[in-house]
C-alpha positions in Angstrom: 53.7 75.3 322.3 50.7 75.1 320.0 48.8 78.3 319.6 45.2 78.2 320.7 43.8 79.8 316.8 45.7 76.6 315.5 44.2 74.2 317.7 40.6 75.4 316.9 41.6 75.6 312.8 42.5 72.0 313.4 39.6 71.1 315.2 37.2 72.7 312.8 38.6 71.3 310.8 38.7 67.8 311.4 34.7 68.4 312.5 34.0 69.7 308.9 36.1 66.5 307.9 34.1 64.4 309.8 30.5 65.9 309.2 31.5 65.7 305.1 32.2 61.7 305.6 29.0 60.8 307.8 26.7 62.8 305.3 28.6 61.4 302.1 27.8 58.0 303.8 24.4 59.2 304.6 24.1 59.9 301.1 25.6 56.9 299.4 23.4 54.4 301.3 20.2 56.3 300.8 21.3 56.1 297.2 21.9 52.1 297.3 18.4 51.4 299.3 15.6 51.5 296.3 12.8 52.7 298.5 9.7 50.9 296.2 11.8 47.5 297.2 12.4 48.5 300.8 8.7 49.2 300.9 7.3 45.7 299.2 9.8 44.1 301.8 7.5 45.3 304.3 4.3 43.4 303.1 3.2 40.5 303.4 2.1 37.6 301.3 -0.9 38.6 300.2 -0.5 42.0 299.7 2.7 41.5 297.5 0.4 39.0 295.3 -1.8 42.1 294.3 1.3 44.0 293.8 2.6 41.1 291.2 -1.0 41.2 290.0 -0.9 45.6 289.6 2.5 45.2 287.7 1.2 42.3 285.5 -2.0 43.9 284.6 -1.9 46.3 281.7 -5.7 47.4 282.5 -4.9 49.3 285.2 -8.5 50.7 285.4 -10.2 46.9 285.0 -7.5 45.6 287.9 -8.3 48.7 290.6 -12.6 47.5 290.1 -11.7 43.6 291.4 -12.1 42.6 295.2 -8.8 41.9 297.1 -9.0 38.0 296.6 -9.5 38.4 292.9 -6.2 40.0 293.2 -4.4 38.2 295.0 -5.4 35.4 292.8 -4.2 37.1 289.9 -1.3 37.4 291.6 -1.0 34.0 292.2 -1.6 33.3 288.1 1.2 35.6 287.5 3.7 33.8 290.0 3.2 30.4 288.0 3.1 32.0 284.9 6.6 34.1 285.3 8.1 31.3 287.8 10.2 29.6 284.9 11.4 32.4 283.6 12.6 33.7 286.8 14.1 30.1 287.6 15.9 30.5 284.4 17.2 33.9 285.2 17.7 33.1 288.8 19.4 29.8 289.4 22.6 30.6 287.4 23.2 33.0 290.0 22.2 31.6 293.1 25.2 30.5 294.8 26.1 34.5 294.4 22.5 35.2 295.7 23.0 32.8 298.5 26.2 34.3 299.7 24.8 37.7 300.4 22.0 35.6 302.5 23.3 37.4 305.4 23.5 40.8 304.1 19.7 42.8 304.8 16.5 41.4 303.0 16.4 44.9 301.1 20.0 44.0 299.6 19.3 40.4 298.7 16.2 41.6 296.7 17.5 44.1 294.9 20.0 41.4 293.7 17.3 39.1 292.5 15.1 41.9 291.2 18.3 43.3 289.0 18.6 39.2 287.5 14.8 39.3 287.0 15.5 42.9 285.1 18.5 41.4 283.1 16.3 39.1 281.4 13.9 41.4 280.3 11.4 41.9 283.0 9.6 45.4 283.7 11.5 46.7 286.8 8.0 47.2 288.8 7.2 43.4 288.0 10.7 42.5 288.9 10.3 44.7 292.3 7.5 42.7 293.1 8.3 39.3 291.9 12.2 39.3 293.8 10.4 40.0 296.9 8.3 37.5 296.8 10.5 35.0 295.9 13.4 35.9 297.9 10.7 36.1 301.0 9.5 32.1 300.1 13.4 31.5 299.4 16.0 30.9 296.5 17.0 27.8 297.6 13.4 26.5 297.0 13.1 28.2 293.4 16.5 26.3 292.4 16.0 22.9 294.2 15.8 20.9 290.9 
């Protein structure tokens, strides 16, 4: 016969065990998600243009005066102006970016965003610019 003070040793600790490897997982994932990418997945098209526009623009002060179509404009100049370099960066790796397809949106754009950043992008503009174009889709951006 077991004695009951073993028992509960045992049992506290496998629930110390188990409360460790829940909050280390916790931890790790929280780590993984990049919460300014999780938080552009969220928006929607016109409001990630004037988020590529914010992280293209070095006059912050000049940028924050325009209207919100002026910006999303500008956000639109800055697509077509960084859209071959990101297809240059981009399409190499696509058949990797399109295997993790079914892995969550957050994932998927932190893999384009950390090509984008490999090439030489700002992160912020990278942030911006992988959601956007993993929101229209890789598979357009590499068609040619």
């Amino acid at each position: 016969m077991i004695p009951p003070q073993a028992i509960h040793s045992i049992g506290r600790a496998v629930v110390q065990l188990a409360g460790w490897g829940v909050g280390r997982l916790t931890v790790t994932a929280a780590e993984r998600i990049d919460p300014e990418i999780f938080r552009l997945s969220k928006l929607n098209e016109p409001a990630l243009l004037i988020e590529i526009a914010r992280a293209d623009t070095p006059d912050v002060a000049a940028f924050n005066k325009l209207d919100d179509i002026t910006k999303t404009q500008q956000g639109d100049a800055s697509v077509h102006r960084w859209l071959p370099k990101a297809r240059a960066l981009i399409c190499p790796h696509r058949f990797t970016i399109l295997a993790i397809v079914d892995s969550p949106e957050v994932k998927v754009i932190s893999t384009v965003a950390t090509c984008l950043t490999t090439g030489g992008m700002a992160v912020p503009l990278a942030n911006a610019l992988g959601t956007w174009l993993v929101k229209r889709g890789i598979q357009s951006l590499c068609r040619n």
